[in-house]
C-alpha positions, 0 to 999 in steps of 0.5 A, a space after each residue: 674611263 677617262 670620264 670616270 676618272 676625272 669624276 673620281 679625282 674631283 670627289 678625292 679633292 672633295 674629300 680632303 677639304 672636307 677632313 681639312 674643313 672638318 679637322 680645322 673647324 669642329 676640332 674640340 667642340 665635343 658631340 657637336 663635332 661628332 654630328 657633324 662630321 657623321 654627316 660630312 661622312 654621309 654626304 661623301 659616302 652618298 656622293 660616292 655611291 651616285 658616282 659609281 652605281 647611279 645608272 646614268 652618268 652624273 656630272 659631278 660639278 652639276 651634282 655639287 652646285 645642285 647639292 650646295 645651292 639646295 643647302 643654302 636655300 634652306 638657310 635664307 634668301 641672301 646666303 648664296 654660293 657665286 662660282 668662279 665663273 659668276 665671279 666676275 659679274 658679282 664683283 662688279 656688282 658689289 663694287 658699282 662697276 658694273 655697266 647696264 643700257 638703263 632699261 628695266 626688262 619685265 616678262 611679258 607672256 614669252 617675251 622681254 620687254 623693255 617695261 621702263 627707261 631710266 634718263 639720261 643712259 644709253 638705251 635713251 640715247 639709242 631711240 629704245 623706247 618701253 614696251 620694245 621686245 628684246 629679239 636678240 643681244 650680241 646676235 645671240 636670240 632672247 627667243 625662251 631667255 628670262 629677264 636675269 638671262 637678259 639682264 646678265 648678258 646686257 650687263 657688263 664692264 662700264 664703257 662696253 658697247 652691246 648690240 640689240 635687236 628689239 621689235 616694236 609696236 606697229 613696225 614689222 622690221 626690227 630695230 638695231 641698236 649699239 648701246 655703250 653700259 654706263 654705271 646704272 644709277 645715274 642720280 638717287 634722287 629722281 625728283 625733288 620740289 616743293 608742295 605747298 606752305 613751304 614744305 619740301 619733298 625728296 624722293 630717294 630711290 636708293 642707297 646703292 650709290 656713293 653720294 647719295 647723301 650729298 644728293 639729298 642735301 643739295 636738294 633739300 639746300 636749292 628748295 630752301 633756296 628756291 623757297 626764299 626762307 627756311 622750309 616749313 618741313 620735309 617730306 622723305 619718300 623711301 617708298 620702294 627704296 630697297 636699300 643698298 650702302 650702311 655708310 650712307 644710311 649712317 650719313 643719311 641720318 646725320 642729315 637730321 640728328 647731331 653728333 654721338 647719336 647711335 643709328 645701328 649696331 650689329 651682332 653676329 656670332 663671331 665677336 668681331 661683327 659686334 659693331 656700333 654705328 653713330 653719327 659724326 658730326 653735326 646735323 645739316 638740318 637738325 630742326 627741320 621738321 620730317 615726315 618719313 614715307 615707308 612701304 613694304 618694299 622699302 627695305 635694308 637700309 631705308 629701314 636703317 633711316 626710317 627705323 632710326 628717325 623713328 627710334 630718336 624721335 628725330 620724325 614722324 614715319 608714315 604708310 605701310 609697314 616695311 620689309 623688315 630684313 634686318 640681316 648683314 651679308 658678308 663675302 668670303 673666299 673659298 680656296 678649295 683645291 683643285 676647284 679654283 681660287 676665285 669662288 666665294 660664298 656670301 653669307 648672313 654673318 650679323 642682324 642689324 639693330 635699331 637705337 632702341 635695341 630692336 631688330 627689324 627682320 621679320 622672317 625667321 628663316 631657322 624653322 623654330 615655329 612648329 606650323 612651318 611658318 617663318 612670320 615672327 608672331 605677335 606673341 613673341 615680338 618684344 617691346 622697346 621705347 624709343 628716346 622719348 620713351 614711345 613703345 616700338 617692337 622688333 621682329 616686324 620691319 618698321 611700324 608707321 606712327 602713322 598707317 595708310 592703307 596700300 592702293 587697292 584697285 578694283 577687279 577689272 584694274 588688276 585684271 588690266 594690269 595683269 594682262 599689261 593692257 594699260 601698259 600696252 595702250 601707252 606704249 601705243 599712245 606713245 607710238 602716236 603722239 611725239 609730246 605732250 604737256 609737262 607732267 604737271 600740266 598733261 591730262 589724260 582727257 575723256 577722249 582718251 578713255 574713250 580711245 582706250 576703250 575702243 583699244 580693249 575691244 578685242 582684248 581678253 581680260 577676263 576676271 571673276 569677282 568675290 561675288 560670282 566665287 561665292 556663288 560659284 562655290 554656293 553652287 557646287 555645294 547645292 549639287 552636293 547636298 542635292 538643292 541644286 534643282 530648287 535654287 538653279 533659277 535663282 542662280 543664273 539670274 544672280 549671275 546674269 545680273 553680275 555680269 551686265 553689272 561688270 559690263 559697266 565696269 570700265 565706265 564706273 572705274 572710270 577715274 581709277 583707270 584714268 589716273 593709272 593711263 596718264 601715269 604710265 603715259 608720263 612716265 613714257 616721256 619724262 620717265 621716273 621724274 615725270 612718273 612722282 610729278 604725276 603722282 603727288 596730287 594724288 597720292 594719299 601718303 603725301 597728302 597725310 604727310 602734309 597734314 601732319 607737317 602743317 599740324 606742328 600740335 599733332 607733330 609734336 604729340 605723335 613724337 612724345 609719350 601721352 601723360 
């Protein structure tokens, strides 16, 4: 009874701030009033008929949370309900207090394992190493825990200690550890140099720390000094920025363009969201010639910049097309009685808009498209004209001026990389070797490969190719039309044929395979700034950012209108 009670109390307390909500909200709005409090009315009355008759008994806290977090879900990823009891953690999060070890956890099979250190944190400082399993935090086994249940229980108020228990490769005895939570951005900017004719690259990692910005011009200022003279250009890699704080996109930008200049506006439906943004004062390096580097995890504000340079043909954008989340969140107490004070709701409030007038969000989450998808298409994507006039549209993140193709691997690649046997083979490389050469100088040799090679021996990676599904399906249908009989010799010879062809796959991907090797094998030692060292040479965005850098002609046209 006293069960039934409780449950009754709490659906009383529901109901009046439900006529409470309603009487204070929809007052006055004609029949937009009347649908919904008709179905304010249905939803308390289903409440009430679960409560009472449903044959076993319902948690009513459970059944509200599965009912609002279901609600919000139809809306978009970013409105959400945080609980009283979540609160703590999310107010830390939102206020750069919260402490983490420095480790980025993956889910390997059934388990955690540490997949990366960041520098100069605690996890480093206890002898953590990647590809270490997480056995237990704080004597609490992370035996069936995911990477968030972890991750919660890692984080914490900076300057905490926390107690793992970690298994590693080769080691039958588990590793102890007491690890101190530090703030878990130590630097935005993992790795700044200079390329080649004086032409400067900064790699930004994210928004989320106040400063950034200072970071990104004491880089760029110590490569111009270390350059002797003014630099011939800049390269900004956003790549995998998933954005973070509006102020110091707003400042980022400033970087590059002078006092007065519109970098984003925002609208919502309540006026006071009706915002502009511009910079304020004048530009660090207002003639520096900039290529910008985008991908499609680049997101929020690494958008905000991108979008901007491209919109004041202040630079040239180059890679892939972006994220495209042009929407603003914002926190809002809920004070519901009885329920607690402290229990918020963030919610999409405002979409963010470019100098050009154009917005970047490329998912419409209200359900307007009759087939179900939530993709803006081309047809209803509008143009808008950059300053000097070059036509940009909305509705699809931020376009490069100039496109690269995403690195595509091959079959056998992706089949390595899925099962983690690259990951695994430098973990224990690691294990076997305490150093190697700087990044710019290690190179993973034809030994090595051999090495690896041997290490896959008895490891299961099996893939099929687009080659044997189209004969897979070539013979499915030849049972069915009844010429299976005339073509089955046929068949399995091309099918013997394709797999002695894949046996030789490792040997002919040789170099693709190698350069994947001595990347994560840096990474091990000299972590995310060794990782971009190693990358540079290769990577095709910089190498195209270069080219459009040193070719001033081509620079010039692609920022102007052809006449």
């Amino acid at each position: 009874m006293k069960y039934i009670s409780n449950k009754k109390s709490i659906l009383t307390l529901f109901l009046i701030a439900v006529i409470a909500f309603t009487s204070y909200s929809f007052l006055g709005n004609g029949s937009r009033y009347f649908v919904i409090a008709q179905n304010m009315d249905l939803y308390s009355k289903l409440y009430k008929e679960l409560n009472n008759t449903y044959v076993d008994n319902v948690e009513p806290s459970k059944l509200m949370r599965t009912g609002i977090d279901a609600m919000l879900k139809s809306l978009d990823p970013y409105t959400n309900y945080i609980s009283e009891a979540q609160i703590e953690t999310y107010r830390m999060q939102q206020n750069s207090a919260a402490g983490a070890i420095g480790a980025e956890l993956m889910q390997y099979g059934e388990d955690v394992v540490i997949e990366e250190i960041i520098e100069d944190m605690g996890a480093q400082a206890a002898g953590l190493m990647a590809g270490d399993v997480i056995l237990e935090v704080n004597g609490k086994s992370a035996e069936g825990r995911s990477v968030a249940e972890i991750t919660q229980v890692l984080e914490g108020q900076t300057d905490t200690d926390v107690r793992i228990s970690v298994k590693r490769m080769g080691q039958s005895d588990p590793i102890e550890a007491t690890i101190t939570r530090s703030k878990e951005v130590v630097t935005s900017v993992p790795y700044h140099g200079l390329l080649e004719d004086g032409i400067a690259y900064v790699k930004l990692k994210t928004f989320l720390k106040h400063g950034c910005t200072a970071e990104v011009i004491d880089a760029i200022a110590e490569l111009e000094k270390e350059h002797g003279s003014e630099l011939k250009g800049l390269v900004f890699d956003l790549r995998s920025n998933g954005g973070g704080l509006l102020n110091e996109a707003i400042s980022m930008v400033n970087i590059f363009v002078g006092s007065g200049n519109m970098v984003v506006s925002t609208k919502g439906k309540i006026k006071s969201w009706d915002k502009e943004y511009k910079t304020n004062s004048g530009a660090r390096f207002g003639d520096l010639p900039v290529t910008v580097l985008v991908n499609e995890r680049s997101a929020s504000a690494s958008e905000i910049v991108s979008g901007a340079i491209q919109d004041l043909d202040r630079g040239v954008i180059i890679g892939q097309r972006s994220f495209g989340k042009g929407l603003v969140q914002q926190s809002k107490k809920m004070n519901i009685i009885g329920i607690g004070n402290d229990a918020q709701i963030k919610l999409t409030v405002a979409k963010y808009y470019l100098p050009s007038g154009r917005c970047v969000q490329a998912l419409d989450y209200s359900g307007r498209y009759r087939d179900g998808t939530i993709s803006v298409p081309d047809s209803l994507r509008t143009k808008f004209k950059t300053a000097n006039g070059r036509t940009v549209y909305d509705g699809s993140g931020v376009e490069p001026d100039v496109f690269t193709d995403a690195p595509k691997y091959s079959n056998i690649t992706e089949s390595l990389r899925k099962k983690h046997l690259i990951f695994d083979y430098a973990t224990k490389y690691r294990l076997k070797h305490d150093s190697i050469a700087p990044p710019k100088e290690y190179a993973f040799t034809d030994a090595d490969f051999e090495d690896f090679v041997q290490f896959l021996e008895d490891k299961q990676y099996n893939y099929k190719t687009s080659t044997e599904k189209v004969l897979e399906k070539l013979r499915k249908s030849a049972e069915q039309e009844k010429y299976f009989a005339a073509i089955d010799e046929s068949l399995s010879s091309l099918e013997e044929k394709i797999a002695k062809e894949k046996s030789q796959d490792l040997r002919k991907y040789k170099n693709e395979l190698k350069d994947l090797l001595q990347a994560e094998i840096i990474k091990r030692y000299y972590y995310q700034n060794g990782a971009v060292q190693a990358n540079l040479e290769k990577d095709v965005e910089v190498k195209k950012a270069i080219e459009v850098i040193k070719d001033e002609s081509r620079y010039k046209e692609i920022l102007t209108v052809a006449k």
